[in-house]
ROMIVEX-477672 format. One record per residue (C-alpha): residue number from 1; residue in three letters; x, y, z. Coordinates in pm, 1 decimal. Layout:
BEGIN
SITE; pos; code; px; py; pz
SITE; NUM; ALA; X; Y; Z
...
***
This chain:
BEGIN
SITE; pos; code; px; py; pz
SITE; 1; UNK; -2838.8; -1179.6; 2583.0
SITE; 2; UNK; -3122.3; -1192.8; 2342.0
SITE; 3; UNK; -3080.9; -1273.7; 1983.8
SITE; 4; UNK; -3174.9; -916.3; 1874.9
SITE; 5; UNK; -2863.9; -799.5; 2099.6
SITE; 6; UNK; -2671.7; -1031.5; 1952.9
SITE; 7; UNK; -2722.8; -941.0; 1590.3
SITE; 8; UNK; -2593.9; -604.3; 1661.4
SITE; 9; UNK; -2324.2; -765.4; 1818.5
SITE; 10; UNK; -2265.2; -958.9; 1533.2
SITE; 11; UNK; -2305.7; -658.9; 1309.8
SITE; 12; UNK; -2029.6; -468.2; 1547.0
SITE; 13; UNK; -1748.9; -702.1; 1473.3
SITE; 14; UNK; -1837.1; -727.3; 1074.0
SITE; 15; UNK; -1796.3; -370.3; 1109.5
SITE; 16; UNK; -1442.6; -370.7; 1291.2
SITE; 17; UNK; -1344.9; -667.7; 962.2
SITE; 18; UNK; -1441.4; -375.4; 770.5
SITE; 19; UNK; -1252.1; -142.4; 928.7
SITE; 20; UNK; -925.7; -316.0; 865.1
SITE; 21; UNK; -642.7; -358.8; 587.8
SITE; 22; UNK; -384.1; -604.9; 529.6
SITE; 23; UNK; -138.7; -448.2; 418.3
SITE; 24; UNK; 170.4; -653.1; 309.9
SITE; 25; UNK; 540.2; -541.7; 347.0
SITE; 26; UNK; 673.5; -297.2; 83.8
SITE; 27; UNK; 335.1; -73.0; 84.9
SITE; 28; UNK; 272.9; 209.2; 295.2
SITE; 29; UNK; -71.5; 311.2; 460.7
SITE; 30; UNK; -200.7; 651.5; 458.9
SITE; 31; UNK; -455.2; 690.1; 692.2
SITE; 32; UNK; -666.8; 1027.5; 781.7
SITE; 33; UNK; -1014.2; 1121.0; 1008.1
SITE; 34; UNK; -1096.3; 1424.3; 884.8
SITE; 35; UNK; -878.2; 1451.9; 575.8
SITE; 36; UNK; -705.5; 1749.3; 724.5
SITE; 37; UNK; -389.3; 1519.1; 860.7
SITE; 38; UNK; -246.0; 1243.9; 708.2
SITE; 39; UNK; -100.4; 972.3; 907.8
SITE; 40; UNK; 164.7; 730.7; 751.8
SITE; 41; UNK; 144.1; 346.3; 872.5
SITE; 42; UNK; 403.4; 90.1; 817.0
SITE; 43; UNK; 280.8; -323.8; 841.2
SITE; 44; UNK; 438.8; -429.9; 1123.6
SITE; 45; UNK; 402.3; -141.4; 1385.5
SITE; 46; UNK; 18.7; -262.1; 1440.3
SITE; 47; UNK; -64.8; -499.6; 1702.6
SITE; 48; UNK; -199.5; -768.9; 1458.6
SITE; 49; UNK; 58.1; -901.3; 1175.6
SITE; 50; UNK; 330.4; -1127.7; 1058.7
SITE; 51; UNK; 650.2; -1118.4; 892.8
SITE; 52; UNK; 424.3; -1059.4; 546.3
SITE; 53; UNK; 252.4; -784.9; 657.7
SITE; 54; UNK; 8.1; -678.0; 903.3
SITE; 55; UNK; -343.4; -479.1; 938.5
SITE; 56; UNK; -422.4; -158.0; 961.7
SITE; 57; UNK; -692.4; 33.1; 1072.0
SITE; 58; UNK; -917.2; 313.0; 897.2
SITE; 59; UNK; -1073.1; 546.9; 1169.1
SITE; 60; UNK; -1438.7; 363.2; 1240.7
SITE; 61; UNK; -1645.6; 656.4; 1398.3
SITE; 62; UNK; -1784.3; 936.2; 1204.4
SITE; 63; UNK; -1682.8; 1129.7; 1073.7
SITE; 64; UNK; -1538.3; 807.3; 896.2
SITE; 65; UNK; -1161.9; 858.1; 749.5
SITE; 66; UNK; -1022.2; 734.6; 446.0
SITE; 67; UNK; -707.2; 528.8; 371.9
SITE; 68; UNK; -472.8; 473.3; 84.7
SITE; 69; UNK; -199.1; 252.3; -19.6
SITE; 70; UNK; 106.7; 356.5; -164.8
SITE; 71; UNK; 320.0; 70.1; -274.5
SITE; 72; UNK; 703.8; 51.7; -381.2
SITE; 73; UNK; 773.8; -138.3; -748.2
SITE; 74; UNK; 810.2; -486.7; -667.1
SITE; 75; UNK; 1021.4; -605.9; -995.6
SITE; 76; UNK; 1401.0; -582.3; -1065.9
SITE; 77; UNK; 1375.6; -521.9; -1438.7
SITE; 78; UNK; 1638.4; -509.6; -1771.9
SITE; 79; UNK; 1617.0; -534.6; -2123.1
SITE; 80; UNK; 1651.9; -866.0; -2117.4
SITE; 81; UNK; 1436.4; -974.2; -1833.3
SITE; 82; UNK; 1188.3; -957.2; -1552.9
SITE; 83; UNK; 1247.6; -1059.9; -1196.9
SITE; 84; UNK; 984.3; -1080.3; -905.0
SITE; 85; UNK; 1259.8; -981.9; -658.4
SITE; 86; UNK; 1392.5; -607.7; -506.7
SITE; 87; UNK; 1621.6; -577.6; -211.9
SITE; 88; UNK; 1484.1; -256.1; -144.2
SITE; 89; UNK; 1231.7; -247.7; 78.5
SITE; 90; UNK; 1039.7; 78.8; 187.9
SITE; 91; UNK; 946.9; -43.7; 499.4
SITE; 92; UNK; 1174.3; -54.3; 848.9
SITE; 93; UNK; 1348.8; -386.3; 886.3
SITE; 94; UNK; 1348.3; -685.7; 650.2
SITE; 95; UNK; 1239.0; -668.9; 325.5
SITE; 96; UNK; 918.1; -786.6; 158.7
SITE; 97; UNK; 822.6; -1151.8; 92.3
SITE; 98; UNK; 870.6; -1251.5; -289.7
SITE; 99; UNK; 858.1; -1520.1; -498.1
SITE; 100; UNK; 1203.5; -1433.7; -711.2
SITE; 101; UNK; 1078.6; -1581.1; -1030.9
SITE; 102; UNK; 1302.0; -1484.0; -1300.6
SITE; 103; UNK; 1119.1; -1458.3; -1717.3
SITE; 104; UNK; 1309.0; -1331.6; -1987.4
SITE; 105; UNK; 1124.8; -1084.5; -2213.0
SITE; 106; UNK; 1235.5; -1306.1; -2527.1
SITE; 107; UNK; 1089.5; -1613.3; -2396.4
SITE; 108; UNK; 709.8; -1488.6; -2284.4
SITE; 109; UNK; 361.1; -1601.5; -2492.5
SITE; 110; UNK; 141.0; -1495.1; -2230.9
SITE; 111; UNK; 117.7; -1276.0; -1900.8
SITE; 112; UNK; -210.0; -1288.1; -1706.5
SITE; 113; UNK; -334.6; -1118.4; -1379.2
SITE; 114; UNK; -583.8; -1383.4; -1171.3
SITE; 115; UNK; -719.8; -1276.2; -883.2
SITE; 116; UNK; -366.6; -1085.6; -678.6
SITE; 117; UNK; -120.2; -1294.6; -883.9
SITE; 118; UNK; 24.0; -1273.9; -1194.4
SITE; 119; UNK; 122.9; -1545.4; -1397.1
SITE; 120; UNK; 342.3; -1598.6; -1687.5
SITE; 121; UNK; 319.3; -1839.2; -1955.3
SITE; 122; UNK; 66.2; -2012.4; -1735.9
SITE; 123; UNK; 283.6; -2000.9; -1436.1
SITE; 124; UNK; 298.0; -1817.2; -1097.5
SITE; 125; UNK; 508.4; -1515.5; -1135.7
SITE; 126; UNK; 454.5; -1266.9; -854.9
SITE; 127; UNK; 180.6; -1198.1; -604.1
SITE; 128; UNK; 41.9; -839.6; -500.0
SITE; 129; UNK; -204.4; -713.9; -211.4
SITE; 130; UNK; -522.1; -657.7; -466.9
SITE; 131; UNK; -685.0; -712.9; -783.9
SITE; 132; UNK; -612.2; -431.6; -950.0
SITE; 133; UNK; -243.4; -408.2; -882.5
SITE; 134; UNK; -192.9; -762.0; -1009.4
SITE; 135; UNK; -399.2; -617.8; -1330.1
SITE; 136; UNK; -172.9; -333.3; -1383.7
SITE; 137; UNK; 141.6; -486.0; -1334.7
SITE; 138; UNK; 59.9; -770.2; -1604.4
SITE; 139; UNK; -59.0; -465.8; -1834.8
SITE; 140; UNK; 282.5; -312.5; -1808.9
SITE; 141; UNK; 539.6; -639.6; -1851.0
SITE; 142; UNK; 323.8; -730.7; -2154.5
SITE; 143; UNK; 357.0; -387.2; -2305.8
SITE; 144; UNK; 733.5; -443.7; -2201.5
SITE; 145; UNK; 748.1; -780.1; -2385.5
SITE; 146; UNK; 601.3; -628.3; -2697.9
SITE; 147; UNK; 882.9; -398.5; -2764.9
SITE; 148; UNK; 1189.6; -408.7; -2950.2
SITE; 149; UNK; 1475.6; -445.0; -2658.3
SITE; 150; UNK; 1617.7; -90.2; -2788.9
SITE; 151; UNK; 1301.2; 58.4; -2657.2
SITE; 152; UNK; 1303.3; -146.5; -2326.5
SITE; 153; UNK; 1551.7; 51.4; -2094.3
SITE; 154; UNK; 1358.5; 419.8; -2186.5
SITE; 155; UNK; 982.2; 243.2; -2130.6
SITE; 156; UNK; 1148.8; 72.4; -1769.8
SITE; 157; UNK; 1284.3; 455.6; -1673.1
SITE; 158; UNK; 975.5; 582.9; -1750.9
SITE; 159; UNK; 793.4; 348.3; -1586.2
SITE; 160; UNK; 1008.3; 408.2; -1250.7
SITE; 161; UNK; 1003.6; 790.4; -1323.9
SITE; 162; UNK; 587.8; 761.9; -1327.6
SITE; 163; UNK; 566.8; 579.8; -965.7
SITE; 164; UNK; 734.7; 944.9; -799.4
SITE; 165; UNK; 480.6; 1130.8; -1015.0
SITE; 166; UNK; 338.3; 1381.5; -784.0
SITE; 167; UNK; 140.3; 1570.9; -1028.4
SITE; 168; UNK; -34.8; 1261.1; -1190.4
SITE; 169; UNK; -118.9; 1135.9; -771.1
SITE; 170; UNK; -220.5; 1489.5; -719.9
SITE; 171; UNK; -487.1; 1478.3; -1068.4
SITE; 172; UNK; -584.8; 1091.4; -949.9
SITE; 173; UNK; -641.9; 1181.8; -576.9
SITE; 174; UNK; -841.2; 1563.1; -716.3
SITE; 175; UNK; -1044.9; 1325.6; -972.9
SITE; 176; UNK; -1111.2; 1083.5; -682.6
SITE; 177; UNK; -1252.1; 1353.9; -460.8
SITE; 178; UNK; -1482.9; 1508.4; -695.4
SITE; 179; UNK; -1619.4; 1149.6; -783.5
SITE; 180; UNK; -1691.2; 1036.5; -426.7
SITE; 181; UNK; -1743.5; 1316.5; -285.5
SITE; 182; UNK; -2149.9; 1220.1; -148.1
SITE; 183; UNK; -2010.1; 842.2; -34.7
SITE; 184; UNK; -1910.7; 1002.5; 325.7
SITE; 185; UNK; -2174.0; 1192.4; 304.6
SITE; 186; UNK; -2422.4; 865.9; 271.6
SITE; 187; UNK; -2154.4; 616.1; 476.7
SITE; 188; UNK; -2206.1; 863.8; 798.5
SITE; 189; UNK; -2531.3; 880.7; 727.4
SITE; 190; UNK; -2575.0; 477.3; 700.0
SITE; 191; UNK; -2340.4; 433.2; 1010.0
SITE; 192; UNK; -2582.6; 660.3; 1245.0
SITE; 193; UNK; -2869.1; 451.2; 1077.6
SITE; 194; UNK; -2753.2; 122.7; 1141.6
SITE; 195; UNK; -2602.7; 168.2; 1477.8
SITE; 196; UNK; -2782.3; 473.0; 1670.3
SITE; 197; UNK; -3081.3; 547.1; 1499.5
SITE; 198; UNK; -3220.6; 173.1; 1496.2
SITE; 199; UNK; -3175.3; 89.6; 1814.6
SITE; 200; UNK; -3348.9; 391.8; 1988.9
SITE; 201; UNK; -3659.4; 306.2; 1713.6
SITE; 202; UNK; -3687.9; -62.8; 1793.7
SITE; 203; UNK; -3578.6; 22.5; 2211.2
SITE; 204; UNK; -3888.3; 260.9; 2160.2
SITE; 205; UNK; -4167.9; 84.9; 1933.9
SITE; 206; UNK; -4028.7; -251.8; 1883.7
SITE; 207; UNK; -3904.6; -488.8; 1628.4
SITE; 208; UNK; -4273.4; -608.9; 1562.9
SITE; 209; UNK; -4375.9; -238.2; 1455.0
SITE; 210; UNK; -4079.2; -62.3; 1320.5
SITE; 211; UNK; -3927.8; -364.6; 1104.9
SITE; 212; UNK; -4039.5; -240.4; 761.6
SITE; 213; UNK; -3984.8; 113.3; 813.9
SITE; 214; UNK; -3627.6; 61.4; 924.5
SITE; 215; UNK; -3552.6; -205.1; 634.3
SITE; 216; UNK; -3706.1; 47.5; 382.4
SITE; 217; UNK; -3457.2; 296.4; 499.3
SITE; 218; UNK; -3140.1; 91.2; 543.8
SITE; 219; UNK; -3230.3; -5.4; 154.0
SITE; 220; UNK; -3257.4; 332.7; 49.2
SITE; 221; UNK; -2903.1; 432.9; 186.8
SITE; 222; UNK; -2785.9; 96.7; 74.6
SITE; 223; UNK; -2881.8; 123.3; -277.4
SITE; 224; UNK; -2816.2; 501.7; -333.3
SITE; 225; UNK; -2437.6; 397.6; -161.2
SITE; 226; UNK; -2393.3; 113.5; -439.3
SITE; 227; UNK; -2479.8; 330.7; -734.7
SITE; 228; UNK; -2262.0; 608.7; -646.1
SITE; 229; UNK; -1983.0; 340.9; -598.1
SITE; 230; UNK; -2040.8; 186.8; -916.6
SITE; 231; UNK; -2074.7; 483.9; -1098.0
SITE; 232; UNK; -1708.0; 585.6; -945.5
SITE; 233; UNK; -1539.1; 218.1; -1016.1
SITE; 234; UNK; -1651.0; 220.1; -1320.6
SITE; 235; UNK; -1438.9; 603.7; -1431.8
SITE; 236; UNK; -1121.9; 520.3; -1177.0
SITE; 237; UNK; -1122.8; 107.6; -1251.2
SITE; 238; UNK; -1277.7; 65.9; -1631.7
SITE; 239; UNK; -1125.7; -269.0; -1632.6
SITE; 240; UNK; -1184.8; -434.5; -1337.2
SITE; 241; UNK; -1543.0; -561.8; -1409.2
SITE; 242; UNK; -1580.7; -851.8; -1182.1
SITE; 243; UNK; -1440.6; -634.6; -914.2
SITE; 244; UNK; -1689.6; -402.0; -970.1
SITE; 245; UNK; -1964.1; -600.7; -1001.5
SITE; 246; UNK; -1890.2; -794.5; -651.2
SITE; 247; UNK; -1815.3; -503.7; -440.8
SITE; 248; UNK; -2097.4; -351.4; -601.7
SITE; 249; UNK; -2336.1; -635.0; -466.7
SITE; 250; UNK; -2155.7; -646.8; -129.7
SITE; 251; UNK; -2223.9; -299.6; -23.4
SITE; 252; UNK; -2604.8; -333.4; -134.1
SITE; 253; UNK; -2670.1; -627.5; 43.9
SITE; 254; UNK; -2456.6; -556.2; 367.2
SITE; 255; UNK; -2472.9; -220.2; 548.0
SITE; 256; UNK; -2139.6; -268.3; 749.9
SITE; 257; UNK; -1994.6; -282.8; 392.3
SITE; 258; UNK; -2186.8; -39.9; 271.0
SITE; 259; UNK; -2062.4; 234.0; 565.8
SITE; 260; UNK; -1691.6; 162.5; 447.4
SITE; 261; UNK; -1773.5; 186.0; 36.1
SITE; 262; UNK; -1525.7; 489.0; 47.3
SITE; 263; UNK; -1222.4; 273.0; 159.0
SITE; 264; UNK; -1306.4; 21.7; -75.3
SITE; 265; UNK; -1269.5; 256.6; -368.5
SITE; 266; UNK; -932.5; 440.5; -200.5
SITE; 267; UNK; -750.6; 131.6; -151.3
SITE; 268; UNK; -629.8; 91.4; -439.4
SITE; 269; UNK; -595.5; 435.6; -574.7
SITE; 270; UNK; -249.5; 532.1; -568.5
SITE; 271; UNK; -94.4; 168.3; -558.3
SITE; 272; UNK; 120.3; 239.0; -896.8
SITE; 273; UNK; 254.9; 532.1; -681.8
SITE; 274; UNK; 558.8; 511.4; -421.8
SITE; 275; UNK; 500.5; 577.1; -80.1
SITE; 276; UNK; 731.9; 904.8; -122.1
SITE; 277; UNK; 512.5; 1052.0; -382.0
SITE; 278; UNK; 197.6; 983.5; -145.3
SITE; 279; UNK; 406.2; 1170.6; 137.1
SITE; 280; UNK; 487.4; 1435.0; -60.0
SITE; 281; UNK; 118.9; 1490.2; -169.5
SITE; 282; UNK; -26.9; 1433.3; 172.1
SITE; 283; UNK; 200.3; 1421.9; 469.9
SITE; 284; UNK; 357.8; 1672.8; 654.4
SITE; 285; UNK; 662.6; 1819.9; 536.3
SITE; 286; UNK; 855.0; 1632.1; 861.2
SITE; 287; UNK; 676.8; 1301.8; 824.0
SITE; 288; UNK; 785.0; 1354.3; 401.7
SITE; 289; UNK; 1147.5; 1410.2; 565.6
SITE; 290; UNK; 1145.7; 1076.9; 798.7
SITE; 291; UNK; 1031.7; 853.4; 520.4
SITE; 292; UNK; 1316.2; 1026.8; 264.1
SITE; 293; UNK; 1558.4; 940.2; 517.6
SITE; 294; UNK; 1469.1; 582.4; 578.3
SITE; 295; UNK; 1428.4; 526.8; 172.6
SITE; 296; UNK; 1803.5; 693.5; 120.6
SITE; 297; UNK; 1944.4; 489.1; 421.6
SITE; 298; UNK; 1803.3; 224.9; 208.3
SITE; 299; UNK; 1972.4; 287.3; -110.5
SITE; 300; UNK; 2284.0; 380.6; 39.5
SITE; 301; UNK; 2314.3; 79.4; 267.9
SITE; 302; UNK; 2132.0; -216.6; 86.0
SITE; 303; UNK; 1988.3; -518.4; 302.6
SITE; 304; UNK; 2165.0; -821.4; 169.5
SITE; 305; UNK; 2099.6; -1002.8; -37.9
SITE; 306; UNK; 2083.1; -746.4; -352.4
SITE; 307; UNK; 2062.3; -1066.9; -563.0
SITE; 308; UNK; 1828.1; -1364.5; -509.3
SITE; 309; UNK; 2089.6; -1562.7; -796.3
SITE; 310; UNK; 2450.6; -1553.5; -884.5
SITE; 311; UNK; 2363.2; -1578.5; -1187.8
SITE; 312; UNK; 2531.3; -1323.4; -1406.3
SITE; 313; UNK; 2210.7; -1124.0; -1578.8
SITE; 314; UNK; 1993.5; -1190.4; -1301.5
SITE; 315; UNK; 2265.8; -1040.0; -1043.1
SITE; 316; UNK; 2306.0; -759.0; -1322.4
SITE; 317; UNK; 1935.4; -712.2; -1333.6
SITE; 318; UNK; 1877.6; -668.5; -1004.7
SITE; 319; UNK; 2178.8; -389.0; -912.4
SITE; 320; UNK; 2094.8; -191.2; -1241.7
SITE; 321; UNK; 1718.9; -182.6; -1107.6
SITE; 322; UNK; 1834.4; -59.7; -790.6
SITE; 323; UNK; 2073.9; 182.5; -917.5
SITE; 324; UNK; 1810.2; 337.4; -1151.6
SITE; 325; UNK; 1560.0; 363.5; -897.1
SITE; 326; UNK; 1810.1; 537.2; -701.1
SITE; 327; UNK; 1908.8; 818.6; -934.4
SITE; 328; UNK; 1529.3; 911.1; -1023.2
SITE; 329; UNK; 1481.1; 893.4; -648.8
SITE; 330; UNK; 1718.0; 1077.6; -542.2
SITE; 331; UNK; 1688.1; 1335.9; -833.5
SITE; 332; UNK; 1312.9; 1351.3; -700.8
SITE; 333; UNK; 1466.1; 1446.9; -344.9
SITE; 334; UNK; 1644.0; 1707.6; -441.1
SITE; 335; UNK; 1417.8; 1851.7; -660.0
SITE; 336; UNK; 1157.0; 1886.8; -304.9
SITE; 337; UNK; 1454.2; 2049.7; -130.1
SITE; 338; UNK; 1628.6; 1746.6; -18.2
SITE; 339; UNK; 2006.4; 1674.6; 7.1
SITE; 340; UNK; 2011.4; 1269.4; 24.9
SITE; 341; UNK; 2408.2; 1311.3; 157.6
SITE; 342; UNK; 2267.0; 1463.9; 472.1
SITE; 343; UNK; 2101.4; 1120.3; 594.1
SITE; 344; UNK; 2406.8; 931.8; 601.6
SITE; 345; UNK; 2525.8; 1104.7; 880.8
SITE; 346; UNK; 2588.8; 893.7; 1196.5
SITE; 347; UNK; 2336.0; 897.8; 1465.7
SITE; 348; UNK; 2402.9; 1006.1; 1840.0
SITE; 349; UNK; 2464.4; 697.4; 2069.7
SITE; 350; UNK; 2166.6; 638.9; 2259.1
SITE; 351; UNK; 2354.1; 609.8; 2571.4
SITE; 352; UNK; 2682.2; 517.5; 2699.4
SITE; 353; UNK; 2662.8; 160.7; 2652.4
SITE; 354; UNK; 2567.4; 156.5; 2277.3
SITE; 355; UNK; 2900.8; 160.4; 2096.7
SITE; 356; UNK; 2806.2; 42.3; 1719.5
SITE; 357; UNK; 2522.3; 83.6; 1453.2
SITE; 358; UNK; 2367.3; -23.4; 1182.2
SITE; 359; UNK; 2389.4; 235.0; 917.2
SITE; 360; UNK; 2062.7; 102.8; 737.1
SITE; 361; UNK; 1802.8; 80.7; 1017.5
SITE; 362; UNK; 2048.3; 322.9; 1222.8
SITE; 363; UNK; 1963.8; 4.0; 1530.5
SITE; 364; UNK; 2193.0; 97.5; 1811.2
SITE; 365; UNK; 2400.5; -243.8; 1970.5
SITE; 366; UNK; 2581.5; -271.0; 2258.9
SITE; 367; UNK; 2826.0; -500.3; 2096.5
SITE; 368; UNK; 3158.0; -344.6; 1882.7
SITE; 369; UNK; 3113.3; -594.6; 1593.9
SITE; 370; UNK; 2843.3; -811.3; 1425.7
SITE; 371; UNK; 2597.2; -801.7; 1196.5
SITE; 372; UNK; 2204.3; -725.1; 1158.9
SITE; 373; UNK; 1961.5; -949.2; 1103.2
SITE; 374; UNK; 1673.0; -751.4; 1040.3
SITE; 375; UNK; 1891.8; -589.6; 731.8
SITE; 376; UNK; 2026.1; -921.1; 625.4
SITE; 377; UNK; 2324.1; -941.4; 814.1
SITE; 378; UNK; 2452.5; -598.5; 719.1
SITE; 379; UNK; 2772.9; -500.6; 923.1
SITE; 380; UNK; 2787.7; -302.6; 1259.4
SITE; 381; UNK; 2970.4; 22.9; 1246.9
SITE; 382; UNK; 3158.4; 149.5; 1562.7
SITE; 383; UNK; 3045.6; 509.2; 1691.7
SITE; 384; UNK; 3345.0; 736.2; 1657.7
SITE; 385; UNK; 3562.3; 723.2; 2003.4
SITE; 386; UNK; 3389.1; 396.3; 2148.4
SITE; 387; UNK; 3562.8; 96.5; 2220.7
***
């Protein structure tokens, strides 16, 4: 293999890295090709993860896809306090990993976002999947800490309330559009450049005599790719500066990044918004229904622990949370035509050997009694007329 083989080589598998996601447990993907269909993806179901998470993949040939993140609120909040813990978890089987730092509001000088963590009077608090999430969640607890605890209970419904928001996703995903609308435009372009068009020049005429002309060109698409990304960054992130400014000088200075701008701009564009709100917006009506159903199953059948403490207002914090989340969720449901009682229903036995469930998961076992450990040792139910 000759070295000029091997760069493209090289440039093939930086363009795969590109390709892919981590995306930790409690977030959803939302992948599409042709932005007709939306596909949901759960971390876990791909062939490359870990019990934290796991990659996903945006579409890689033109006409490239795009991909979005909807993520469930990872704090158990009260009055009183904040905690870095849920027991619900969005996703199938266990629940995401969390630090389950407890802060009371009363206590807190400063909250700070660094890099994907937050921190708390100089300490670690909670971690997220990106920059900006860890941004906006240490925006919102330090607007929490600055009011009055009368106020506190109203501003953490509303702030529940705005994560099933399908009208505000609907505006944020319209604005997005209309912003970035030439970026696939240029990435297709830059990706038929890069990885068709350069190789038939220099098979043809050479590296010796095409060199400048092709660098002059990948330039042009690079540059005109990390203005128009700026530009956009700039109206959907105003604050994230140093994020902007990096990406901005990654996708002019490498092409493979440069083809996959678009992604890097839709990643985290819906994160303050629940997977169900994404589905709702995006998905199928049926593939809306399936998540619903797992998300009631959820409430209705809580993995254990629902606490990370015994202690009394942490325990309280954490079931109040949960039960608030609940009622706007379920209020959201059946506002989109959705009776949450109808999930709870039993599912049929599998086959004649599978005599007890788990109502979370709705995992089929073959034994009468016992427990699940994907849902934290939640206990088996017996099918109806099994022994």
């Amino acid at each position: 293999m000759s070295d000029l083989q091997l760069l493209f080589v090289v440039l093939v598998c930086l363009y795969v890295w590109e390709c892919a996601c981590w995306l930790p447990r409690g977030s959803v993907g939302f992948l599409t090709w042709l932005r007709r269909r939306w596909k949901m993806v759960h971390p876990g179901t791909t062939f490359v993860g870990n019990q934290k998470g796991g990659f996903i993949f945006a579409p890689p040939f033109p006409p490239l896809g795009c991909i979005l993140i909807g993520t469930q609120f990872p704090l158990s909040l009260s009055p009183e306090l904040a905690l870095a813990y849920t027991s619900l978890s969005v996703n199938p089987g266990w629940p995401a990993f969390q630090t389950q730092n407890v802060r009371r509001f009363d206590q807190v000088k400063s909250i700070k976002s660094k890099g994907k963590k937050v921190f708390i009077d100089g300490e670690l608090f909670l971690k997220t999947q990106s920059l900006t999430y860890a941004h906006s969640l240490a925006n919102r607890l330090r607007e929490l800490t600055k009011m009055p605890i009368a106020q506190r209970a109203n501003a953490i419904e509303g702030l529940l309330r705005d994560t099933l928001d399908v009208t505000a996703l609907k505006k944020r995903w319209s604005d997005f559009k209309a912003l970035t609308k030439k970026l696939p435009w240029l990435g297709n372009a830059l990706f038929i450049y890069l990885f068709a068009l350069t190789p038939a020049v220099i098979w043809q005429l050479g590296l010796k005599l095409s060199w400048v002309g092709l660098l002059v060109g990948l330039l042009a698409l690079t540059t005109a790719n990390a203005v128009l990304f700026f530009r956009a960054h700039k109206t959907l992130y105003p604050e994230m500066e140093d994020e902007r400014f990096t990406h901005f000088l990654l996708i002019l200075l490498s092409p493979v990044t440069s083809i996959r701008a678009q992604d890097v701009l839709s990643r985290s564009l819906l994160e303050n918004f629940h997977p169900l709100a994404v589905a709702r917006a995006l998905c199928p009506p049926e593939d809306f229904r399936r998540l619903a159903q797992s998300v009631v199953l959820d409430f209705r059948f809580p993995g254990l622990p629902i606490s990370p403490s015994r202690e009394r207002d942490v325990e309280a914090a954490a079931r109040a949370s949960r039960d608030l989340f609940q009622k706007i969720t379920e209020t959201f449901l059946a506002k989109q035509g959705i009776e949450p009682d109808e999930f709870v229903r039993p599912p049929q036995p599998a086959d004649e050997t599978c005599v007890s469930y788990c109502p979370r998961c709705q995992a089929q076992f073959t034994t009468p009694t016992g427990n699940c450990a994907d849902c934290g040792g939640l206990r088996l139910v017996p099918f109806a007329n099994r022994n």
